[in-house]
C-alpha positions in Angstrom: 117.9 80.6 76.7 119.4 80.0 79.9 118.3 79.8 83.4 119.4 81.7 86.1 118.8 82.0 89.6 118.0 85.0 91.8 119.1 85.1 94.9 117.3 88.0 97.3 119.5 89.0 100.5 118.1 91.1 103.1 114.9 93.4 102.8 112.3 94.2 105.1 109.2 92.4 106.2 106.0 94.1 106.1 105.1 96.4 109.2 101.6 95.3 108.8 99.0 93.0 107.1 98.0 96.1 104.9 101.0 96.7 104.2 102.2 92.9 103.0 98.8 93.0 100.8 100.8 95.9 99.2 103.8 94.0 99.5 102.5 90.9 97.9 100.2 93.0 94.8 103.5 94.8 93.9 105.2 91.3 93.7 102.6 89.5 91.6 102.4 92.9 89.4 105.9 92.3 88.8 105.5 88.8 87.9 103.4 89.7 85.7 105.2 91.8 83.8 108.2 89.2 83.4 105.8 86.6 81.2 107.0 83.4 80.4 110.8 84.3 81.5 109.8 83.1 85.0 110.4 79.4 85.5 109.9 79.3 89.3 108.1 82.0 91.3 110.0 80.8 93.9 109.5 81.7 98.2 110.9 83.3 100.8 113.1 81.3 103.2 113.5 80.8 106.7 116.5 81.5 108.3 119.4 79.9 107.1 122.2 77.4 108.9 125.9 77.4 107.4 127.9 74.3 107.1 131.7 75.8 107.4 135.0 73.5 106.6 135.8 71.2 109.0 132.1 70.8 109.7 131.1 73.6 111.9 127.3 74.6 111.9 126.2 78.2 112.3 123.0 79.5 112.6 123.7 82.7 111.5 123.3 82.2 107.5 126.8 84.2 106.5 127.2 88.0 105.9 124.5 88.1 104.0 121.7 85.2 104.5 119.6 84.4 101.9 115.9 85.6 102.1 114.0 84.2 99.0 114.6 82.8 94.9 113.4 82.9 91.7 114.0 81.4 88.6 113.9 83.3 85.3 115.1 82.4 82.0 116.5 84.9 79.5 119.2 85.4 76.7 121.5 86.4 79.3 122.8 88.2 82.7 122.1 91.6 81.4 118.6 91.0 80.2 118.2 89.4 83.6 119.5 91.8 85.3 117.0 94.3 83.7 114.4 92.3 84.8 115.6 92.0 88.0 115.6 96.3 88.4 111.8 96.4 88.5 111.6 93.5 91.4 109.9 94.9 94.9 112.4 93.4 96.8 114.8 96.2 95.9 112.2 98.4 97.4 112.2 96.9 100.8 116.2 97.5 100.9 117.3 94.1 99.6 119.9 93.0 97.0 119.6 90.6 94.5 122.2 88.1 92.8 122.1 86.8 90.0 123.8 83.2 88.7 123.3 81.2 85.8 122.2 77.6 85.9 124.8 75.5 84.5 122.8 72.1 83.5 124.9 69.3 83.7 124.1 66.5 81.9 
């Protein structure tokens, strides 16, 4: 089994408090339905800073700023990625990416 990591990139927030209990119920159902796959829940994240050659700092994050993680393990990308379908951050108009963990060592 490998790890990989899932990146989440853009989404909404919740309009309102009702509305990020639904938010958060929809995530924890479908943490529930991954079992032991998940290795880290993971967060959200703040707003990112990027570190560009020659050592130029941006606040901006890049095209496409990173927004939260998690860590799942599975057999590979595809059964990841069909994991990954059912996540409720897809619902809130984000993307997800998905990388292996290469383990060095």
């Amino acid at each position: 089994m490998t790890n990989y990591l899932l990146i989440y990139h853009g989404g909404t927030m919740p309009a309102s408090e009702e509305e990020g209990q639904k938010v958060m119920a929809a995530w924890m159902a479908w943490f529930g339905t991954l079992g032991d796959a998940v290795v880290d829940g993971g967060n959200p994240v703040g707003k990112s800073m990027t570190v560009h050659p020659g050592g130029k700092v941006t606040g901006d994050g890049g095209p496409s700023p990173t927004t939260g993680y998690t860590v799942l393990k599975a057999a590979d990308a595809d059964a990841v990625a069909a994991l990954a379908k059912g996540c409720p951050h897809l619902d809130a108009g984000g993307t997800i990416e998905i990388a292996p963990i290469i383990e060095m060592g």
